[in-house]
N, C-alpha and C positions, 0 to 999 in steps of 0.2 A: 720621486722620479720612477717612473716604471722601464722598464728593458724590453718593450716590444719592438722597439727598431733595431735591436740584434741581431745577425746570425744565430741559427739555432746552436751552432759550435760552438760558439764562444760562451756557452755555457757550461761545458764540459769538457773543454780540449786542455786544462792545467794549465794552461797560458795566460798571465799578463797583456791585457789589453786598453788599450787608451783612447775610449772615442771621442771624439768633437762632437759638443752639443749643438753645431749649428748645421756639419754636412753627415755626421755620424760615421766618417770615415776612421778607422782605425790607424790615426797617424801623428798625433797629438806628441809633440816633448814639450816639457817644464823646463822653466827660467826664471831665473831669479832677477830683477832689473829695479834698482832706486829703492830696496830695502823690502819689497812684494814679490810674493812668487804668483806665478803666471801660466797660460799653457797657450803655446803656440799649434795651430794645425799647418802642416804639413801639405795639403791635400788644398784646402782652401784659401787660408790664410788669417784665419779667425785666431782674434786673442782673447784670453779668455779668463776668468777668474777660476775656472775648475771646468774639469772634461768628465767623463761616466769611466769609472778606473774599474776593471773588476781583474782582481786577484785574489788566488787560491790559499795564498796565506794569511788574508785576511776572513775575519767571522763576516760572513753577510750570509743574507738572507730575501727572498720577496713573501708579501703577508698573502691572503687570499684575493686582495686586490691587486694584486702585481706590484705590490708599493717595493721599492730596493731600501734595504733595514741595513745597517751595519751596527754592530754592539762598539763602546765606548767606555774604557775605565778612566777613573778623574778623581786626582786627589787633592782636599781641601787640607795643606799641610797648616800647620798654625807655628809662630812660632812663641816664645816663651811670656811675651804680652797681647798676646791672645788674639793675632792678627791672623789674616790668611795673605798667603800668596797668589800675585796675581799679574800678569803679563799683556801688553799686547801682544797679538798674533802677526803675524809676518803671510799668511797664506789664508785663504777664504776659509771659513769663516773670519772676518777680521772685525776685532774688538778685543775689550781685555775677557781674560782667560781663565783658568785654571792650569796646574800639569795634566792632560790629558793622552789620550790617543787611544787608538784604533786597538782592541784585542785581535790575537794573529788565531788563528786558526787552532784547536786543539792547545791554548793558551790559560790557562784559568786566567781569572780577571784578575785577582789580587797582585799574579806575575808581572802582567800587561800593567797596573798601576805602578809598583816600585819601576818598573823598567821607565817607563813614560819619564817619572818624577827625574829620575837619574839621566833620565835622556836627555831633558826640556831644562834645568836647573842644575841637577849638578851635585841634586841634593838624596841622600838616603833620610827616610823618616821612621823617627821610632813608633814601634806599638801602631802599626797600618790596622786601621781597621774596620771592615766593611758598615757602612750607615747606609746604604740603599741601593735599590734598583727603580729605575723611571724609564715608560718611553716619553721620548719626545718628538713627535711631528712635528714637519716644518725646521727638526735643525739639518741644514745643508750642509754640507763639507765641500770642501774642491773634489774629492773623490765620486762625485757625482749624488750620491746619497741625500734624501731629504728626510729622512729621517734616522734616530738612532736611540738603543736603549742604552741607557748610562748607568755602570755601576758604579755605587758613588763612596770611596775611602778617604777618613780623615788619619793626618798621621801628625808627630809631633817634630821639631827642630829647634836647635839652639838650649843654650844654657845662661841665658841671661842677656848674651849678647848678639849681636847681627845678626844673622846665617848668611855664607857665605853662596849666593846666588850667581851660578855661571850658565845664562843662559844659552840653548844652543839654536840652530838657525830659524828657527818658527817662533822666536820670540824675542820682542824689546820692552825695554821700561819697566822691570819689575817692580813692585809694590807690593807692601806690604799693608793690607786692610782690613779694620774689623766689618762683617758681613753686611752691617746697616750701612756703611760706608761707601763699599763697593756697587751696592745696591742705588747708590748717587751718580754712579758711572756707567757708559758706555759701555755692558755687557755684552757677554755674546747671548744668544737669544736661549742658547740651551746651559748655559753658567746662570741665567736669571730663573732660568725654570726649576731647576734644581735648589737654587736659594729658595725658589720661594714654596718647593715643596717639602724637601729637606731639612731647612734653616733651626727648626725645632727639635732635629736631631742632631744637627752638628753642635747646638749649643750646650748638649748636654755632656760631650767628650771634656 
């Protein structure tokens, strides 16, 4: 997505901004209705799977084409029979998942990954540690973004038995899977990309 139907201000006034991708009006709130989060406009009345969010505590970016970038930490925790964790999503992107999200601003990645893990599950993972960076074109967020570069952390959990999975509001159905397995499901487009760039190095953790 590019930002040329902006305000030139809303690029640099510190302000949280919420546009509607249909009238571009700055009026958009979010709702949660029958297990999906959603964005209403204000202005028109479009609903919407994701609006053009641009906030200052968030990492973004536009390339030389205008393209709007946002960076992404995601961690592939495993637990003690060598599965990954994996979720559907509750907000666009929707598909199963990884812990992921959004790096904040002046954030290192690996912070933004335990935070995420501990946000989205519930979980702290031993021994985090960095296996890659990718971009990926084409993965969209509800935050308006169509693309994002994913730093990508494997960590460890449990000691033989369960892990105690408490997910929080962007996710249902957790699962536990080893990679060729997940790879059988309904991914999200940038969790498939990453396996399938990645997948030769997670195997070696």
């Amino acid at each position: 997505m590019k930002l040329d139907f902006l305000p030139p201000q809303a690029l640099t006034d510190g302000a949280v901004h919420h546009y509607c991708l249909r009238c571009h009006e700055d009026a958009v709130r979010w709702r949660t209705r029958d297990g999906r989060r959603h964005c209403v406009c204000g202005a028109c009345g479009a609903v919407r799977d994701r609006a053009l969010v641009l906030d200052p505590a968030v990492t973004w970016w536009t390339d030389e084409e205008g393209e709007y970038w946002h960076e992404t930490a995601g961690v592939f925790v495993r637990d003690a029979r060598g599965r990954f964790l994996f979720f559907d999503r509750t907000a666009f992107p929707f598909g199963l998942t990884i812990p992921a999200g959004h790096v904040e601003r002046d954030e290192a990645s690996s912070a933004a990954a335990a935070r995420e893990l501990a946000e989205e599950t519930g979980l702290t993972a031993r021994g985090l540690a960095f296996v890659g960076r990718i971009p990926v074109p084409g993965d969209g967020c509800r935050r308006g973004a169509d693309a994002h570069v994913w730093d990508v952390y494997h960590g460890e959990v449990g000691d033989g038995g369960e892990a105690a999975v408490r997910l929080g509001p962007e996710g249902v159905a957790a699962v536990w899977l080893t990679a060729a397995e997940a790879l059988e499901r309904p991914l999200t487009l940038a969790v498939r990309a990453v396996l399938g760039t990645l997948g030769q190095e997670l195997a070696t953790f």
